[in-house]
N, CA, C and O of each residue as an XYZ file, in Angstrom:
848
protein
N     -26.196     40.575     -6.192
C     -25.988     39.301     -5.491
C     -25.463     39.562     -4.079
O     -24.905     40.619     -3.783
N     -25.649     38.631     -3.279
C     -25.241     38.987     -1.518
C     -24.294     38.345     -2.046
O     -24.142     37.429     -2.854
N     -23.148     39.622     -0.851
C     -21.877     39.329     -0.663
C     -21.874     37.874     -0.190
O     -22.774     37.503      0.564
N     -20.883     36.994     -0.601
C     -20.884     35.528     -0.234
C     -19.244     35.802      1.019
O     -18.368     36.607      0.701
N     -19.187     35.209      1.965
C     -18.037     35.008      2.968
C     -17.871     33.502      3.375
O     -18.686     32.652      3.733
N     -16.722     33.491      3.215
C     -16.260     32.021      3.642
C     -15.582     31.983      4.767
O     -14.738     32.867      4.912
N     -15.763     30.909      5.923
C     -15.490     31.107      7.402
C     -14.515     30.237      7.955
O     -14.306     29.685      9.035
N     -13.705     30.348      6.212
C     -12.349     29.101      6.303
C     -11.354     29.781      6.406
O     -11.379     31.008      6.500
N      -9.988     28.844      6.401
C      -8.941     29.756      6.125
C      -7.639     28.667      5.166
O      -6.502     28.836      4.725
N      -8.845     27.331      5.227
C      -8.008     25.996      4.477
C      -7.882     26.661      3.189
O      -8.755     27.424      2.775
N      -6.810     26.389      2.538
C      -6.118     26.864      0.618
C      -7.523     26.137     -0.349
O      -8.188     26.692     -1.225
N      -7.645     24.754      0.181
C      -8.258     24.012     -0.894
C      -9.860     24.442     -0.778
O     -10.648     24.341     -1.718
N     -10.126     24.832      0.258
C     -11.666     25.412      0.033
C     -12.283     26.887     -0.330
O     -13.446     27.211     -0.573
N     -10.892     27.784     -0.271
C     -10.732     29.050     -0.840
C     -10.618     28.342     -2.435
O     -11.228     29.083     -3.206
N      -9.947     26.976     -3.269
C      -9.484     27.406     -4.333
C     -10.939     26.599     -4.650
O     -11.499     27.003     -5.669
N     -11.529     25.665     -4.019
C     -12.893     24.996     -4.348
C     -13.643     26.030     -5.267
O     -13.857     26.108     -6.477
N     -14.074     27.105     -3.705
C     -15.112     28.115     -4.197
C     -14.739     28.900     -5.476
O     -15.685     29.212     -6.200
N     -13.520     29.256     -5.848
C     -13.076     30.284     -6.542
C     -13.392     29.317     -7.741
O     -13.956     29.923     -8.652
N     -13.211     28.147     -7.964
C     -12.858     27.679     -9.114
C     -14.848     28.070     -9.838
O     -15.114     28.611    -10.911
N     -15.745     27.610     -8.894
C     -16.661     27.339     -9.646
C     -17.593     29.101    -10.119
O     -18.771     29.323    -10.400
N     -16.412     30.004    -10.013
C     -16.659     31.507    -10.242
C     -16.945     32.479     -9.076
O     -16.617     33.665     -9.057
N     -17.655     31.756     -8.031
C     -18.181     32.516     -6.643
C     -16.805     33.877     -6.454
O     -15.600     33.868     -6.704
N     -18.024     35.232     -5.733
C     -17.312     36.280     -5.480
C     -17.600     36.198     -3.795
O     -18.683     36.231     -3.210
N     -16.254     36.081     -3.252
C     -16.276     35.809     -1.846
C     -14.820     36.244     -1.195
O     -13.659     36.075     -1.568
N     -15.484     36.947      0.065
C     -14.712     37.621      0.872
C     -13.948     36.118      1.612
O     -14.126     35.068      0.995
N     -13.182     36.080      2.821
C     -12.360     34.969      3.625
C     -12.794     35.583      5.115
O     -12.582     36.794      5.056
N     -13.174     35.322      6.069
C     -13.331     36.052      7.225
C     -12.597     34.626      8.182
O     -13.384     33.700      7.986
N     -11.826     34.288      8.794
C     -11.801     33.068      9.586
C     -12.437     32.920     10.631
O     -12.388     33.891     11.386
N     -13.216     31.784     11.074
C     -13.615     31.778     12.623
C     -12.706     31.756     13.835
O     -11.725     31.032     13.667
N     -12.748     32.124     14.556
C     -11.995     31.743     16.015
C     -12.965     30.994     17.037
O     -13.095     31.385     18.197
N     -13.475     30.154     16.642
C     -14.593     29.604     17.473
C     -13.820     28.643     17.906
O     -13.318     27.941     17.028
N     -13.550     28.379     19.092
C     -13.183     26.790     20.005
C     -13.898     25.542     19.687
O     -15.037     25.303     20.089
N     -12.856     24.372     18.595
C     -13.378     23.866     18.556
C     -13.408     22.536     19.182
O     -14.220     21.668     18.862
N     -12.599     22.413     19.986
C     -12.316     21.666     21.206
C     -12.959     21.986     22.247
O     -12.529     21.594     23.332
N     -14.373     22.929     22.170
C     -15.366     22.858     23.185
C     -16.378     21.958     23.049
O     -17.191     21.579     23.892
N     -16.237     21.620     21.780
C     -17.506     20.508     21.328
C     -17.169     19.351     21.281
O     -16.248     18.959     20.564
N     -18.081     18.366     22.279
C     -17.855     17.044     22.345
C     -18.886     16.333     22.033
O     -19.838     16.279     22.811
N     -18.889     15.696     20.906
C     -20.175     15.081     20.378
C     -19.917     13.751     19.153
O     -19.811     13.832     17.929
N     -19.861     12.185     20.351
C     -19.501     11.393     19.784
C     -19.681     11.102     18.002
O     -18.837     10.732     17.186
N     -21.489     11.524     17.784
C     -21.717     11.217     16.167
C     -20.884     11.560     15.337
O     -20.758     12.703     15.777
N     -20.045     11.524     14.303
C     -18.968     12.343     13.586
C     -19.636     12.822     12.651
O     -19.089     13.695     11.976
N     -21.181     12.360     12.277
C     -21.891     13.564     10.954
C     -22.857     14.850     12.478
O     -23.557     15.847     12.298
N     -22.515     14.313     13.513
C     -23.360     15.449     13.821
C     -22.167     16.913     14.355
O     -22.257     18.141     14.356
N     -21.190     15.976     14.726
C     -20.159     16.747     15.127
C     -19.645     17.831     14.060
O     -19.435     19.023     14.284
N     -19.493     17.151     12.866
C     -19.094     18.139     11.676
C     -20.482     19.310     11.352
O     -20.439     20.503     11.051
N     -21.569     18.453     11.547
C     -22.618     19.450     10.749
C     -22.874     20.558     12.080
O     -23.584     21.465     11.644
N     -22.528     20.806     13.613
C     -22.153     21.385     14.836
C     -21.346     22.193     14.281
O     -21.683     23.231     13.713
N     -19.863     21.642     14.443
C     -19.131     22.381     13.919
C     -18.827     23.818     12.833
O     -18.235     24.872     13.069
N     -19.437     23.373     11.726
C     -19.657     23.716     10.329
C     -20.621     24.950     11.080
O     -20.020     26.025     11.078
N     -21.685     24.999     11.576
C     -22.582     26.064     12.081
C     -21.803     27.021     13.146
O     -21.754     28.250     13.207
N     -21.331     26.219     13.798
C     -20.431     27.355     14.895
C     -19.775     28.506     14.612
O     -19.896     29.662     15.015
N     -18.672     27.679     13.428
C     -17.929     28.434     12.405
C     -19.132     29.748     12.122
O     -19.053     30.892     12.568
N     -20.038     29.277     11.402
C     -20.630     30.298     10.301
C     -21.178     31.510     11.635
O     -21.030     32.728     11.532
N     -21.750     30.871     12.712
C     -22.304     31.709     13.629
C     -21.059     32.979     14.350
O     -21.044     34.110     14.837
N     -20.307     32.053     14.060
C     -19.014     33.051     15.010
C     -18.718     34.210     14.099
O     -18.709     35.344     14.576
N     -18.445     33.984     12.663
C     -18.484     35.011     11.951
C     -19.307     36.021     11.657
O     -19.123     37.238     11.677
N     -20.630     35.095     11.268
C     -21.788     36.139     11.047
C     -22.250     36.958     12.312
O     -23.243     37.656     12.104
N     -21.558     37.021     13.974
C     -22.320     37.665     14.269
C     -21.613     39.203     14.578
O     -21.705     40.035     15.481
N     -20.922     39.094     13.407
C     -20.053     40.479     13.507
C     -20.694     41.292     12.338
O     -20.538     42.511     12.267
N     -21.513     40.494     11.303
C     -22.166     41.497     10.400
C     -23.659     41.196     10.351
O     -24.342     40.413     11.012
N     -24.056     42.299      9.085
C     -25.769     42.878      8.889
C     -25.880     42.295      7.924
O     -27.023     42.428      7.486
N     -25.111     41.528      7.168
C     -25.450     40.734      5.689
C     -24.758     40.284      5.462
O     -23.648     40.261      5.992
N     -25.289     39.536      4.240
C     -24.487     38.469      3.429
C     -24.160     37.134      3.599
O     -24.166     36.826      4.791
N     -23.914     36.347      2.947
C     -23.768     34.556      2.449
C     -22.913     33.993      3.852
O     -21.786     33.584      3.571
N     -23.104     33.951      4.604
C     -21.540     32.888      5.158
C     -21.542     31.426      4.598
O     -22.556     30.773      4.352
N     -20.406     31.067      4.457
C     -20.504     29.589      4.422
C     -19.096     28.897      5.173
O     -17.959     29.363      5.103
N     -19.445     27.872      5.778
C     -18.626     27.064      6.927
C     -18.764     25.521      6.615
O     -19.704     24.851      6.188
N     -17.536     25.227      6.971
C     -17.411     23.419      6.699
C     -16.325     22.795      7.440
O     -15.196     23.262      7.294
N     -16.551     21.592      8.380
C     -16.107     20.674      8.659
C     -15.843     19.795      8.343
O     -16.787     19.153      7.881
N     -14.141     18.916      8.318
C     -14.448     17.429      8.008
C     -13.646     16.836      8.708
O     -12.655     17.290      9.280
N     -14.107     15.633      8.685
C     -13.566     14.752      9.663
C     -13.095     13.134      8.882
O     -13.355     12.983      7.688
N     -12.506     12.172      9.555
C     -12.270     10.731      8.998
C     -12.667      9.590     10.142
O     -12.316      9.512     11.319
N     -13.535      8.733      9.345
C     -14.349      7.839     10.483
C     -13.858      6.405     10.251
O     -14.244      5.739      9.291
N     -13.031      5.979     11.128
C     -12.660      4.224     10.136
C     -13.613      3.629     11.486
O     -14.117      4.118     12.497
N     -13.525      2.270     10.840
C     -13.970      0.936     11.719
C     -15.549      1.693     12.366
O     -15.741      1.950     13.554
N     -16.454      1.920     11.334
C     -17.280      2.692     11.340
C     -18.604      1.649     11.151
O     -19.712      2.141     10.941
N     -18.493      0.736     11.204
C     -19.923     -0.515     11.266
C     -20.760     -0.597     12.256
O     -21.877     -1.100     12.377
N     -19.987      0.026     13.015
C     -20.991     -0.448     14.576
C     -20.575      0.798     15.287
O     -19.378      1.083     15.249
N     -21.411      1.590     15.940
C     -21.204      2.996     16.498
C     -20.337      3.022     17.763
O     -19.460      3.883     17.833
N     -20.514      2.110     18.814
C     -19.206      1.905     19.559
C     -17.785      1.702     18.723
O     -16.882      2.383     19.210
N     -17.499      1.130     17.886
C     -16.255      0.855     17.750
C     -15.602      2.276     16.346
O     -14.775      1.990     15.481
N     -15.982      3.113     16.434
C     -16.192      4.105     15.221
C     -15.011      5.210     16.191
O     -15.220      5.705     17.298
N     -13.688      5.356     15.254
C     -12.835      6.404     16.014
C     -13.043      7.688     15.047
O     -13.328      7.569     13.855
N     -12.921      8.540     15.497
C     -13.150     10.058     14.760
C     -11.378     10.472     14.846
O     -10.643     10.579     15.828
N     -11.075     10.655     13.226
C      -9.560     11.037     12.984
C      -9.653     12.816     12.844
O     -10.668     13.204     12.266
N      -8.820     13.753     13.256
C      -8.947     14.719     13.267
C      -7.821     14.990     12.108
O      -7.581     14.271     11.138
N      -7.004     16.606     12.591
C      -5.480     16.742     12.356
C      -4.763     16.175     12.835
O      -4.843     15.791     14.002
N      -3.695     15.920     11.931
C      -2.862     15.070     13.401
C      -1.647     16.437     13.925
O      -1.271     17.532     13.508
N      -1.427     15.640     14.924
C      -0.259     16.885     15.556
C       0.861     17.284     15.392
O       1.373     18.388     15.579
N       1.480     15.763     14.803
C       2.872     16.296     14.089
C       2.695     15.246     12.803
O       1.671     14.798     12.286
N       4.527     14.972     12.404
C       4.574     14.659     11.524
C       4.314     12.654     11.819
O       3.772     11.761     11.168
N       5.059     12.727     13.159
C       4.902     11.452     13.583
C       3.442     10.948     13.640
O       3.247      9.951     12.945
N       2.366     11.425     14.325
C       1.303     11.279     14.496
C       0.375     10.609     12.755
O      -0.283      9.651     12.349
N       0.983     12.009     12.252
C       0.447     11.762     11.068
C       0.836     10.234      9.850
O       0.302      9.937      8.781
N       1.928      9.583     10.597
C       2.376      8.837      9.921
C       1.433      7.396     10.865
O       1.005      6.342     10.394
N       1.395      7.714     11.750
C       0.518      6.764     12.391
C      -1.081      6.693     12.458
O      -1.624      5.704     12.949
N      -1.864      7.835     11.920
C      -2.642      8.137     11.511
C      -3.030      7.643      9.805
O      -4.160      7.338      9.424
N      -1.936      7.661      9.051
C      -1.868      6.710      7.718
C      -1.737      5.292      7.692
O      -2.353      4.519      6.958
N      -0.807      4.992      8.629
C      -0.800      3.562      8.581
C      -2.167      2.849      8.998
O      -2.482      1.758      8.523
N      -3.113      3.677     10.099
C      -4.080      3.274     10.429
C      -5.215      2.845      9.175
O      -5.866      1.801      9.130
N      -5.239      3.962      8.198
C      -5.937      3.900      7.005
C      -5.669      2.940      5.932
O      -6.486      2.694      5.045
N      -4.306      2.307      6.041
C      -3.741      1.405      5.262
C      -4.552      0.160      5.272
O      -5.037     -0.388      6.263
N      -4.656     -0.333      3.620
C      -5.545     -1.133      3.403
C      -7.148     -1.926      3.945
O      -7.631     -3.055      4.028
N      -7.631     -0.120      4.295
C      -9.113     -0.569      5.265
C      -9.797      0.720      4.194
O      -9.429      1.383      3.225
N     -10.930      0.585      5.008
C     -12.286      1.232      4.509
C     -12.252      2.671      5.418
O     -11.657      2.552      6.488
N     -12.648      3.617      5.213
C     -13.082      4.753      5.876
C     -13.913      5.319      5.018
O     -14.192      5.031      3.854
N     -14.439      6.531      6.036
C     -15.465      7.537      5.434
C     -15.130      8.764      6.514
O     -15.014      8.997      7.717
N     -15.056      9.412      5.113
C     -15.114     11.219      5.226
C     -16.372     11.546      5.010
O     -17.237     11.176      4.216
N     -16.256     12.963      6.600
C     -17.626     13.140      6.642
C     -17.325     14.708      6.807
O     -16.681     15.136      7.765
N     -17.978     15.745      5.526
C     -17.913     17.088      5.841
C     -18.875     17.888      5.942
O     -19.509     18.130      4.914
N     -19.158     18.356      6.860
C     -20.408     19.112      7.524
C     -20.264     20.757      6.890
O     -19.486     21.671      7.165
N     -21.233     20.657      6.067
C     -21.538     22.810      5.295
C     -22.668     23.123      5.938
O     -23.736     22.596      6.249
N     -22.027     24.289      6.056
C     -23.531     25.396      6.582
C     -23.497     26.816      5.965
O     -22.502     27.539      6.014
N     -24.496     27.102      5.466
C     -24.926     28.180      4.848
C     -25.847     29.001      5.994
O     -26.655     28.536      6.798
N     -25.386     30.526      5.751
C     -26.294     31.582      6.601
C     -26.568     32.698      5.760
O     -25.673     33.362      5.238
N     -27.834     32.928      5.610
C     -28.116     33.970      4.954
C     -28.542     34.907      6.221
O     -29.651     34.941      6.754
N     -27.023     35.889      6.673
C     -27.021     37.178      7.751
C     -28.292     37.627      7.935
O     -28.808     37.702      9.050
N     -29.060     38.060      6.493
C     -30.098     39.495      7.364
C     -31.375     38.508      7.309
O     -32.434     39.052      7.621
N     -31.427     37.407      7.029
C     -32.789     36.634      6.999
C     -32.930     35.932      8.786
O     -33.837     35.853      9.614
N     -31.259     35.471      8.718
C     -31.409     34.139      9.473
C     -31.128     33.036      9.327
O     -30.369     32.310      9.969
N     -32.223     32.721      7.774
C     -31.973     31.591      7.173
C     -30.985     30.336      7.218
O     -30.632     30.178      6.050
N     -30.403     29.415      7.983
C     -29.787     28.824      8.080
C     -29.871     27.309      7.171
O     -30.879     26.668      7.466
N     -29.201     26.810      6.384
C     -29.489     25.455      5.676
C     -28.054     24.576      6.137
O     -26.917     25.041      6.210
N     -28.410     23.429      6.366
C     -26.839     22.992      7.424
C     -27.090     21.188      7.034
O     -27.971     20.484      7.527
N     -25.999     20.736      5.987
C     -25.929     19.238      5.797
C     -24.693     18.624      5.824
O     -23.730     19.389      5.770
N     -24.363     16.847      5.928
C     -23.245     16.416      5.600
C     -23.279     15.552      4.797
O     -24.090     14.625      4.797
N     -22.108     15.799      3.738
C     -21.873     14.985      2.959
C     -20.892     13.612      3.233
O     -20.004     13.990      3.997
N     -20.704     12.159      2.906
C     -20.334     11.730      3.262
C     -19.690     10.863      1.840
O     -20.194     10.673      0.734
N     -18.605     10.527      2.314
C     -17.739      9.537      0.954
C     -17.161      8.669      1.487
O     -16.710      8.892      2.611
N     -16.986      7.490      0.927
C     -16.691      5.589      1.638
C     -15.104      5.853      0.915
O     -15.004      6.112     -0.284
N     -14.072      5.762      1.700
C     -12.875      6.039      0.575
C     -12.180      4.020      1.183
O     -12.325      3.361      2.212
N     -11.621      3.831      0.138
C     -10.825      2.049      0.434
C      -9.488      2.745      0.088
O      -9.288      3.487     -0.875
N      -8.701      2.413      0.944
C      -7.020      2.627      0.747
C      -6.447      1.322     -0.029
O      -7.196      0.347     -0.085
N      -5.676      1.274     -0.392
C      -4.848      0.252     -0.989
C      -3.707     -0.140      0.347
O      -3.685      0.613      1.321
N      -2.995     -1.089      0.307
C      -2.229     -2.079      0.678
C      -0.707     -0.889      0.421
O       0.193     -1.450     -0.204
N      -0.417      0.474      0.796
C       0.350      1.057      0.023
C       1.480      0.524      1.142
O       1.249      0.211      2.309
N       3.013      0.510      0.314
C       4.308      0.849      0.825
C       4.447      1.349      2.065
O       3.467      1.818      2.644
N       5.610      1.323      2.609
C       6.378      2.195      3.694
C       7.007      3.091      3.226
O       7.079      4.183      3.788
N       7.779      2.737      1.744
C       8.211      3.644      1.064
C       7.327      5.416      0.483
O       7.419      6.641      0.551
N       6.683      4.508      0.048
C       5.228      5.626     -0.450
C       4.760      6.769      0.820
O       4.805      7.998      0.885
N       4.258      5.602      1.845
C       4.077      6.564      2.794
C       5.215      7.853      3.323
O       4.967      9.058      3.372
N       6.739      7.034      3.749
C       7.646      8.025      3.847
C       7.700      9.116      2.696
O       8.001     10.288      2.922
N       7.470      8.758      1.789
C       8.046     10.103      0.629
C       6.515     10.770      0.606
O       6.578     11.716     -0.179
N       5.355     10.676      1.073
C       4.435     11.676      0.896
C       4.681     12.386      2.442
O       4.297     13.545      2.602
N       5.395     11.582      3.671
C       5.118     12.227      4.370
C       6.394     13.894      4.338
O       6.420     14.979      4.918
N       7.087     13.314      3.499
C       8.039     14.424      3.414
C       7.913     15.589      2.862
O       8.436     16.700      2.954
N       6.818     14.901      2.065
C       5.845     16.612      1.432
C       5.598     17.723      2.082
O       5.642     18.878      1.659
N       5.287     17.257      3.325
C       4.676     17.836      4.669
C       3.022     18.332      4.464
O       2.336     19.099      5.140
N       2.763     17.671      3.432
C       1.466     17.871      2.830
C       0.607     17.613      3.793
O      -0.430     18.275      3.823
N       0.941     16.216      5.164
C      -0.264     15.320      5.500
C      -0.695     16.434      6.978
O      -1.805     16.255      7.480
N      -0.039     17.208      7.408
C      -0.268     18.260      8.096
C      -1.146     19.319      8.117
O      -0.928     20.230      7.318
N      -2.069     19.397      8.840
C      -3.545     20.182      8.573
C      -4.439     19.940      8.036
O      -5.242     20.778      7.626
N      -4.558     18.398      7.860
C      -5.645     17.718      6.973
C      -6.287     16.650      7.909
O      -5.770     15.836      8.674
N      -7.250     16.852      7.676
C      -8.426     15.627      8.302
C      -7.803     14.276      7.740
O      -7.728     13.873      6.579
N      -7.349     13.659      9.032
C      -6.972     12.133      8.473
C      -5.485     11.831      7.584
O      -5.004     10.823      7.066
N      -5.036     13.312      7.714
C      -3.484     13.746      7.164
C      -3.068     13.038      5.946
O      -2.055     12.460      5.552
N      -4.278     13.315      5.490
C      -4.053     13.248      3.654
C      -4.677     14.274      3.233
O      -5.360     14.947      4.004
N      -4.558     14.547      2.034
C      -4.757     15.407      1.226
C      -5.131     15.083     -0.557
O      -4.318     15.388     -1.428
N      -6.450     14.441     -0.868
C      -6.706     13.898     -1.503
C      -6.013     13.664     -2.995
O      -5.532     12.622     -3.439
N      -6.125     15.090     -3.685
C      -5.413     14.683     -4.744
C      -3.893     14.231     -4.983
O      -3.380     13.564     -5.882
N      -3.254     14.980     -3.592
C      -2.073     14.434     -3.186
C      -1.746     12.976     -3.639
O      -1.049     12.757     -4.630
N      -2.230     12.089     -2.941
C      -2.683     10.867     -2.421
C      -3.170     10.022     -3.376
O      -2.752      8.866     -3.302
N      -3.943     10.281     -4.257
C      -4.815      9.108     -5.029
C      -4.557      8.008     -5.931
O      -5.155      6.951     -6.133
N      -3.389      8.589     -6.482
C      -2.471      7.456     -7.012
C      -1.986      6.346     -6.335
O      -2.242      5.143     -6.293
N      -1.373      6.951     -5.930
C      -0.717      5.652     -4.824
C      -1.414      5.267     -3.483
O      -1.077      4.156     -3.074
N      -2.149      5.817     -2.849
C      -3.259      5.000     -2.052
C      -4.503      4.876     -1.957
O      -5.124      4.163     -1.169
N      -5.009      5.762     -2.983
C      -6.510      5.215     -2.917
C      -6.944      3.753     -4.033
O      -6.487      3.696     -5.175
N      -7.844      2.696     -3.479
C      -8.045      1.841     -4.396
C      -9.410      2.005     -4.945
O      -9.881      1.060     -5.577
N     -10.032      2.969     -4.801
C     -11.754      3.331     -4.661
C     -12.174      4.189     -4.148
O     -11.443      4.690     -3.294
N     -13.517      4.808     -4.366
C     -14.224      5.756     -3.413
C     -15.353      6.066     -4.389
O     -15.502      6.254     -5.597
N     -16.301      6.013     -2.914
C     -17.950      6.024     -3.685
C     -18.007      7.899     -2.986
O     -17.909      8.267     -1.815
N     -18.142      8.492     -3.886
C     -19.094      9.780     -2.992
C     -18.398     11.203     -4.057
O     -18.324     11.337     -5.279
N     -18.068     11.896     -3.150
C     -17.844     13.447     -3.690
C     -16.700     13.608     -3.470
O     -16.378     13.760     -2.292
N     -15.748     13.632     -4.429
C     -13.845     14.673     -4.668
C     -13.893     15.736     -3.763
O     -13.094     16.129     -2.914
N     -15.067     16.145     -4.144
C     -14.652     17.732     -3.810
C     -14.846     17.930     -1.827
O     -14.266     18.531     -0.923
N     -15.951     17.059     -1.974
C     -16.687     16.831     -0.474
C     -14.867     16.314      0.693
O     -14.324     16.900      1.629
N     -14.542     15.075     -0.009
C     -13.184     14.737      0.679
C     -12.038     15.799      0.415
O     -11.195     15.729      1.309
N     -11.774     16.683     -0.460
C     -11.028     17.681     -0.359
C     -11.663     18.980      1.062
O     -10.800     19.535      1.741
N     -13.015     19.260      1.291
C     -13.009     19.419      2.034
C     -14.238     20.981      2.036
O     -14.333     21.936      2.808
N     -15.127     20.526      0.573
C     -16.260     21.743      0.314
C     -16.790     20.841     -0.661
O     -16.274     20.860     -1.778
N     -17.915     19.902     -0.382
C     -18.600     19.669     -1.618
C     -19.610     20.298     -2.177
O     -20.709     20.676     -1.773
N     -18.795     20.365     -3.624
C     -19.027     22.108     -4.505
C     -20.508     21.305     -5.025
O     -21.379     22.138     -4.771
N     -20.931     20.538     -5.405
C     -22.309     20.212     -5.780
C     -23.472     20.541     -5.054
O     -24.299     21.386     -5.399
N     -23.507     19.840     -4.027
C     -24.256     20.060     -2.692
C     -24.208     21.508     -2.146
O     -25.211     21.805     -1.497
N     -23.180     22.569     -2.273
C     -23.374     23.296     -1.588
C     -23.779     24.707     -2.487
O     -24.156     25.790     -2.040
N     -23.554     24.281     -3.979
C     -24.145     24.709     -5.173
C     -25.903     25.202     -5.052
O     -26.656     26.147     -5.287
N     -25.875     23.562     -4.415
C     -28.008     23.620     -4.277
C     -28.234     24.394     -3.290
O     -29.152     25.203     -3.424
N     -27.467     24.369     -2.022
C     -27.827     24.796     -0.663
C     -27.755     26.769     -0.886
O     -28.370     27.523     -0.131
N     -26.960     27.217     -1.953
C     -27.110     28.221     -2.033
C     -28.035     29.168     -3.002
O     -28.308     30.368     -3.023
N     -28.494     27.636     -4.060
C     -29.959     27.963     -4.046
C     -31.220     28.300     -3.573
O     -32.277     28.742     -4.024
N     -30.618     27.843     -2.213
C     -32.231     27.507     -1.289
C     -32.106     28.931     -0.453
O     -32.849     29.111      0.512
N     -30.941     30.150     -0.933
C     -30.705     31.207     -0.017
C     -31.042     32.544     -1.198
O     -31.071     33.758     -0.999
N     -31.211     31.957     -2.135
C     -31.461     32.475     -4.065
C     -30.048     33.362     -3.786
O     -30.086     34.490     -3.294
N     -29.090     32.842     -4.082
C     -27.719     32.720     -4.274
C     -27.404     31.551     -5.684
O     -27.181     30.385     -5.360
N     -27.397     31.837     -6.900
C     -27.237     31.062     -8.081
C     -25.937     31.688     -8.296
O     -25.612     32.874     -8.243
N     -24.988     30.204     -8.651
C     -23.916     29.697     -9.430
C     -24.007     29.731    -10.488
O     -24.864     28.941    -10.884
N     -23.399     30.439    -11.467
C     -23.125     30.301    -12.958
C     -22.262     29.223    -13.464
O     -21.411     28.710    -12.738
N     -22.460     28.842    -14.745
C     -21.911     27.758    -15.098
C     -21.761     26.007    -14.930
O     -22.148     25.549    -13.855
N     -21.489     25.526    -15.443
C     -21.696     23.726    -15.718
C     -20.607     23.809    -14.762
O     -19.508     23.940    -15.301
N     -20.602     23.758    -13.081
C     -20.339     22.998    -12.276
C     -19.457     21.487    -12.191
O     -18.281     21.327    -11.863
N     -20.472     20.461    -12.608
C     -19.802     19.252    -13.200
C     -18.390     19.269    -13.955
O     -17.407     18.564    -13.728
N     -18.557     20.240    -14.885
C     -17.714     20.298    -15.789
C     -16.584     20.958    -15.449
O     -15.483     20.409    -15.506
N     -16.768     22.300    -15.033
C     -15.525     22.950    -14.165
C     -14.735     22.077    -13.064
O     -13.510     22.066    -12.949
N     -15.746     21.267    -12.189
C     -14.758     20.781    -11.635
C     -13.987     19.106    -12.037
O     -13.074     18.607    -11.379
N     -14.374     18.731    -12.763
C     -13.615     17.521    -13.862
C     -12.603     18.313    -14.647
O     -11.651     17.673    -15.094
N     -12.656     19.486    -14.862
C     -11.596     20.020    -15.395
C     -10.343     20.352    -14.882
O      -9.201     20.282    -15.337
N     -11.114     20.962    -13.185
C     -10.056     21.387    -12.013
C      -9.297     20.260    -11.592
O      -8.073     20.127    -11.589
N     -10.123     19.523    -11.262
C      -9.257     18.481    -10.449
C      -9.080     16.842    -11.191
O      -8.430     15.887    -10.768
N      -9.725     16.931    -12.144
C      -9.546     15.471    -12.859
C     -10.494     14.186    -12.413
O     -10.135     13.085    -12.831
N     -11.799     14.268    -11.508
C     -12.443     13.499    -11.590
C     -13.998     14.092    -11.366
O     -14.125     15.243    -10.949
N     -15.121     13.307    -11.644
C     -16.085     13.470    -11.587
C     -16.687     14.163     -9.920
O     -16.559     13.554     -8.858
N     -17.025     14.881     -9.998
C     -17.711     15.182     -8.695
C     -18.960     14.512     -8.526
O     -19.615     14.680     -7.497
């Protein structure tokens, strides 16, 4: 099997891959990603997500890379009025960055890219999930922000963190809003004849407690 490399350095997409058996090295990108300015937020992530993989792969002669972006899109109906939520910068930010999400609609959008090194081969998509917040507390919010959890996260949550107490819904992929959707990127490493062992579905309803 080609060596598989991941061009992250996030915990939850190292523990994504690991969970569903994958044998994979960690290489991080250093690619600038504050050189890219590109209003769409699925094109920006699925940009992104490739940069990553390119910056890594062009230090080797083989093997899998895989790279992913995500981002948080509220007030997303009409393409002018659509803000793109990043990390936030501190802790303050991040608390104003939640309140924003409070009792509205958003969508997470995470851009994967797969490179198969000695081919070329590039396969590059985004997945997208509609998440509805609930009406949560001040209280709630203060005691998650003390976690210091909401720090380094797209939209400064951290899903499973979070789901109890503010999510009221969500149409799409767990795994995709954690920040590697393991389904989708399952197939995409089909299309590089890179096969996953094992019921997928099932491993990850086991890992994390909901349906992917």
């Amino acid at each position: 099997m080609e060596k598989i490399i991941l061009a992250s350095q996030s915990p939850w997409r190292k523990k994504l891959l690991s969970w569903i058996g994958a044998d994979f090295d960690v290489v991080v990108s250093d690619f600038d990603e504050s050189s890219v300015n590109i209003d769409d937020p699925k094109e920006l992530v699925k940009v992104l997500a490739e940069k990553k993989v390119e910056t890594v792969a062009k230090d080797l002669s083989e093997g899998i890379v895989i790279g992913a972006d995500t981002v948080i899109v509220i007030d997303n109906k009409t393409f002018g009025d659509l803000r793109v939520l990043g990390k936030p910068d501190d802790i303050n930010n991040a608390r104003e960055i939640l309140k924003d999400l409070r009792d509205k609609t958003h969508f997470v959008y995470t851009g994967v890219c797969v490179l198969d090194v000695e081919n070329g081969k590039m396969i590059s998509e985004v997945d997208e999930t509609k998440m509805i917040f609930k009406d949560f507390s001040d209280v709630d919010l203060e005691e998650y922000l003390k976690t210091g959890d909401s720090l380094g996260k797209a939209g400064a949550y951290q899903f499973l963190a979070i789901v109890d107490k503010f999510v009221e819904s969500f149409e799409g992929s767990v795994s995709g809003v954690i920040g590697l959707p393991i389904k989708r990127l399952v197939r995409m490493l089909k299309e590089v004849d890179v096969e996953v062992k094992g019921d997928v579905e099932r491993i990850m309803m086991g890992k994390i407690g909901y349906k992917d």
